[in-house]
C-alpha positions, 0 to 999 in steps of 0.5 A: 500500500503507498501509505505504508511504503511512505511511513517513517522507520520504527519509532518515528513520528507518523502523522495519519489521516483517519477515516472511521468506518462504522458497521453493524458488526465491526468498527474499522479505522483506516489511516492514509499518508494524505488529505488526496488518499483520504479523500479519494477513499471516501469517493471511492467508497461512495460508488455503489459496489465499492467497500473499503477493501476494494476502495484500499486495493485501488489505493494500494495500486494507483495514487489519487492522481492515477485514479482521477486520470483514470476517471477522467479518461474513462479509462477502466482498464487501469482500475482493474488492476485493483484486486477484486476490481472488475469490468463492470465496477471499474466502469461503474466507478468511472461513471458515478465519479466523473461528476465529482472529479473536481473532489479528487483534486486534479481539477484542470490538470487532470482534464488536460491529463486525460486529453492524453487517454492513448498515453494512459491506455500505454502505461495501463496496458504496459502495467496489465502485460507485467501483472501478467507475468506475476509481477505485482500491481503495487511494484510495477505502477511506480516504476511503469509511472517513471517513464513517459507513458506515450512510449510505444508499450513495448518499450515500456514493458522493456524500460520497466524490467529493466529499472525492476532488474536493477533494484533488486 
């Protein structure tokens, strides 16, 4: 998850963003790194379909500025990269969130953002060809990001093992 990947070591000071989800048979408390992952959190769970394990999955592969690109895109291949998020979801969040887009916090540049959907659809696509082949969403997305996404997808598949081959 990006939040967990941005804390501090072992007895350092964290400073979190909560959301308290309250059911009938549980009470969870969900803490984010940022106001936007926080955010984004809430719109997502706000779709219909979309609980906070799923909402976590999305969060856990795209950051909120992936995920209002994604919207604003209409791009719902890149958000069912997401764990137990499928074609119908993905596009059932696109639809109910497009109208909130503002709230995610792009605004202007994310709608400039998606004027580029045939470089969002390159990285997607580059990201699903990896996941693939067993790597996971969560490693590949920040790697894949690097690069400038309107590359051929061969090209990025290429650069993205290569950068991977040489963090390990």
């Amino acid at each position: 998850m990006n939040t967990q990947r941005s804390l501090p070591a072992i007895g350092k000071e964290a400073v979190l963003y909560t959301h308290m989800n309250v059911r009938e048979d549980a009470v969870d408390l969900f803490g984010f790194s940022s106001l936007a992952e926080l955010n984004c959190f809430k719109l997502l769970t706000s779709v219909s379909g979309v609980g906070p394990k799923v909402g976590l999955a999305i969060l856990s592969v795209l950051s909120p500025e992936q995920v209002a690109v994604a919207v604003a895109a209409g791009d719902f291949k890149t958000l069912t990269m997401a764990q137990g998020v499928g074609n119908k979801l993905a596009q059932r969040v696109i639809l109910e969130l497009k109208d909130k887009l503002k709230a995610l916090g792009g605004g202007e540049e994310v709608t400039a953002a998606a004027g580029v959907v045939n470089a969002a659809g390159n990285a997607a696509e580059a990201m699903n060809a990896l996941t693939v082949l067993g790597y996971t969403p969560s490693d590949v997305a920040p790697v894949v990001a690097k690069f400038d996404s309107s590359l051929p997808v061969e090209e990025l598949i290429r650069l993205t093992l290569k950068a991977m081959a040489g963090r390990m």
